[in-house]
C-alpha positions, 0 to 999 in steps of 0.5 A, a space after each residue: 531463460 524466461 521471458 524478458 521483461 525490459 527495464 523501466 526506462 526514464 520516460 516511462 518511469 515518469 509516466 508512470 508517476 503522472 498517473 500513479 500507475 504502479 503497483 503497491 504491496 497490501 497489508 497483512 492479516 492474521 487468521 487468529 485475530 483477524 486485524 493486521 498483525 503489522 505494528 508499524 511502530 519505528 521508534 517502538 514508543 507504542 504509537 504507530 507511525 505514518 510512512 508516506 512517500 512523495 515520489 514526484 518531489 524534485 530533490 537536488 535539482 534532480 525531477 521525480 528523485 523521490 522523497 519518503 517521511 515518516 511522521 510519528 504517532 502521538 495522541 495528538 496524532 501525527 504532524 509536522 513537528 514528529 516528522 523525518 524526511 528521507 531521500 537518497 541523498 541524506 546521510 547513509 542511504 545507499 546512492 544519491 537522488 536522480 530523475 526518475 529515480 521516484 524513491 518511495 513509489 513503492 514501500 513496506 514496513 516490517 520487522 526484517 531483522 527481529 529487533 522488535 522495530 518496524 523497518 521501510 523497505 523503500 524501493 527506488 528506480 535508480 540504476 547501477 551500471 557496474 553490474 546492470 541492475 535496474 531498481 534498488 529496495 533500500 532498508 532503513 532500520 528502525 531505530 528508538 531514535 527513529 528511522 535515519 540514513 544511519 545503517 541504510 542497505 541496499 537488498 542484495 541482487 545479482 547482476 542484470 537483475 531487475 529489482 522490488 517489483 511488486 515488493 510484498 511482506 509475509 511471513 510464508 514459512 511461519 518462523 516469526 520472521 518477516 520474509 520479502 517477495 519482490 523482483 530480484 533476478 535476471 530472468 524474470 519468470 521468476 521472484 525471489 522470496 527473501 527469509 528473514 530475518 535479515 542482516 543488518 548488511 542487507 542478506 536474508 537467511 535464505 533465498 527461494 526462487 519462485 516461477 510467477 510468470 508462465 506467459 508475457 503477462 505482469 502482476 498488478 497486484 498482490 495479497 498476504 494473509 493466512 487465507 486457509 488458517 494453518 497459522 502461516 501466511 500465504 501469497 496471493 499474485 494477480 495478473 494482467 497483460 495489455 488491457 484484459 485481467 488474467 486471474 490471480 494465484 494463491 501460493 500457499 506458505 508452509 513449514 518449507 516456504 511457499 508452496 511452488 504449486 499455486 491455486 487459481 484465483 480470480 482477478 483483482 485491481 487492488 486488495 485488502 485482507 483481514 477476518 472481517 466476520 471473526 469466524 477464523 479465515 481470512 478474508 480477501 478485499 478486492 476492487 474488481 476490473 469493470 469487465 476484465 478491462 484493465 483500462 477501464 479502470 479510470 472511468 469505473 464507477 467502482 466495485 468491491 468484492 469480497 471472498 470470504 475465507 474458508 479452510 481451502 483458502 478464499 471461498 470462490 462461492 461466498 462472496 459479496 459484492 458492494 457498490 455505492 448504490 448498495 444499501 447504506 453505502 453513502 454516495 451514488 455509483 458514477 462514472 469515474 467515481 472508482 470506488 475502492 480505488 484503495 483499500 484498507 483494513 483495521 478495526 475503527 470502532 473497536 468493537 473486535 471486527 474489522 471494518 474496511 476503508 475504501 477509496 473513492 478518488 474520483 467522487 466528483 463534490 458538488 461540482 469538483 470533478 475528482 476531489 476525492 472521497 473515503 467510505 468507511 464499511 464496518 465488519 461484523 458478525 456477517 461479514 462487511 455491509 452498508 450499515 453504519 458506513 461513513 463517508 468523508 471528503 475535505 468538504 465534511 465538517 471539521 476535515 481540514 480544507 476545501 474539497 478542490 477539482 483535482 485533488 483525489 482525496 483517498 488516492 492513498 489510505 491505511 488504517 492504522 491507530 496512530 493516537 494509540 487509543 486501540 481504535 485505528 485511526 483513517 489516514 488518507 492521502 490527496 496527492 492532487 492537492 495544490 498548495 496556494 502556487 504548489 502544483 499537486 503537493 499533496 497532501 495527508 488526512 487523520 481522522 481518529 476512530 472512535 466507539 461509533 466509527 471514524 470522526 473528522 473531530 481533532 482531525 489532523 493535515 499535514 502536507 510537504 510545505 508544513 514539514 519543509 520538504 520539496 513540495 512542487 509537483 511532489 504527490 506527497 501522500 501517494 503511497 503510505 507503505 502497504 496500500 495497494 491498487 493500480 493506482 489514481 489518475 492524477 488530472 
């Protein structure tokens, strides 16, 4: 038996919502086009859709019980009018809402059954006492009617198992079938990696067991992409213990699964991953800790750095590093700003590269501690640069609303062509924003992409109020399925 990690208790469940301090899955790429490969298209009409949790919503009278919505693309975008609402008390979702349960703090969409359809794996911190399991990951099928409760299952687990730590999707034995890596075991040394595709009552094909932990440390992070191009994605672990980064592992996918035998990396705060100079190796986005100091992260100006791929994985001597001090990059690097405290990747203005979304949510506006900012870094033929990066907060022209201290605006971020134009569309979270009386409601940005980049013209917001979901306390806009980092200081 390996080292034992202990349950999340209630209390710290909490705290970990007050700062957002969780770790989230990142999306995936694919070597061969260099774009995320991931539809996320639940009701399969073309458009992607918008999954978005709001894990601090109180439901049924219970705190932090969680709620998810899926808000579905359109060419006008997404909006109140498209928009499903989801808790564990709505019909057929496995169990009911709870405090601290905080449904949605972390989720993944992916094809798990082959149907064709994006399904949301939502993982929950409720707990089952029959068999003392600690967590639930809980399926919702897509559907052409769109994502319900009807159907919904729980994952499997065994006994004493804690559950959907650091859920993560790939396809790691490149079958065309989603696979899910996650906590599902007692002894946690080790995850589970889950072959699809998955039955609709929740089994995978096949499971693997796999030792990720050879000290008392936890993983903060993780990674897919095809990162050494052999056409199968691999998995990539970072580590952390108490306050200092511990490196991160490359645990290559083959024919037979993942490879038990993993490369060293270096550490990372957050990741994205696409081909950003369309040579055919993907490459890996990360937001580095200030001084491998994992506390330092709140105060960090913020730094991104990039390991462009190779045949051998991602390249530890082709790298590049950018700040908000490096040339074109709009802003200046300061305290607090963390910069590239999310990212994300697609490509925005349709010329074939992508191009790289960076959250700076602690961008002081003016005079607006921690309103929150979006830079936008475009690819090309060299890799990413400041040339032609953009900048966006609710003080530009045409977003909607008001830059306010508190906000966090770009505290959540995917790329994802939600108006199906075949330009992919920024959509950003404030999960700070108060709503008139609402304390920290949150709230949810699209700015459509066009030929030239991102643009706040025919800007879209939409928040819980608009939608008729609990909204007080909710931080709706934390987390929109895939982003990935060690997550936003909520003042």
């Amino acid at each position: 038996m390996g080292i034992r990690r202990p349950a999340i208790s209630t209390a710290v469940a909490a705290a970990l919502i007050g700062s957002l301090g969780v770790p989230i899955v990142a999306g995936t790429a694919s070597a061969k086009d260099g774009a995320v490969t991931v539809r996320e298209d639940f009701d399969g009409d073309g458009y992607q859709d918008v999954a978005v949790a709001a894990p601090g919503a109180k439901v049924g009278g219970h705190a932090q019980a969680g709620h998810v919505t899926i808000s579905y693309g359109s060419a006008s975008g997404p909006g109140p009018a498209r928009t499903t609402v989801i808790t564990q008390d709505t019909p057929g979702v496995p169990g009911t809402s709870g405090d601290n349960q905080v449904f949605g703090y972390a989720m993944i969409s992916r094809d798990l059954d082959g149907d064709g359809l994006t399904d949301l794996a939502v993982v929950a911190r409720d707990y089952r006492p029959e068999n003392n399991v600690n967590g639930s990951v809980i399926v919702l099928w897509g559907r052409e009617s769109g994502i319900s409760g009807l159907g919904a299952v729980r994952v499997g687990a065994p006994s004493d198992a804690q559950v959907g730590d650091d859920i993560t999707a790939g396809d790691f034995d490149g079958d065309g079938n989603a696979d899910l890596f996650m906590g599902n075991g007692e002894d946690y040394d080790y995850h589970a990696v889950l072959y699809g595709p998955f039955a609709r009552g929740g089994t995978p094909a096949r499971e693997q067991q796999v030792k990720v932990y050879s000290t008392d440390n936890s993983i903060n992070s993780t990674a897919t992409g095809d990162f050494n191009g052999d056409g199968i994605e691999d998995l990539a672990t970072f580590y952390v213990y108490e306050n200092h980064a511990e490196g991160g592992k490359l645990w290559l996918g083959t024919e037979a699964g993942l490879s038990t035998a993993p490369q060293p990396l270096s550490s990372a705060a957050g990741t994205a991953v696409a081909d950003f100079d369309q040579d055919g190796n993907t490459d890996l986005a990360t937001r580095i800790f200030p001084g491998g100091d994992t506390e330092g992260t709140e105060e960090d100006p913020g730094t991104v750095k990039i390991y462009y791929g190779s045949p051998a994985g991602p390249s530890q001597t082709r790298t590049q590093t950018i700040t908000q001090n490096t040339a074109g990059v709009p802003g200046v690097s300061e305290k607090g700003d963390q910069f590239g405290g999310r990212l994300s990747t697609g490509d925005v203005n349709g010329d074939g590269y992508p191009d790289l979304a960076a959250g700076v949510p602690g961008e002081a506006i003016g005079s607006k501690a921690k309103a929150g900012a979006v830079v936008l870094l475009k690819g090309g033929k060299d890799g990413l640069s400041g040339k032609g990066a953009q900048a966006f907060h609710q003080d530009t022209a045409g977003v909607p609303g008001v830059a306010e201290s508190g906000d966090v605006f770009g505290g959540s971020l995917r790329v994802l062509d939600v108006t199906g134009e075949g330009k992919a569309d920024l959509v950003a979270g404030a999960p700070g924003e108060n709503l008139d009386a609402v304390v920290n409601g949150g709230a949810v940005w699209m700015l459509r992409g066009t030929a030239s980049g991102a643009t706040a013209s025919r800007a879209v917001a939409y928040n819980p109020v608009d939608i008729g979901a609990p909204a007080g306390q909710a931080l709706f806009g934390s987390n929109l399925s895939g982003d990935n980092g060690p997550g936003t200081v909520i003042p």
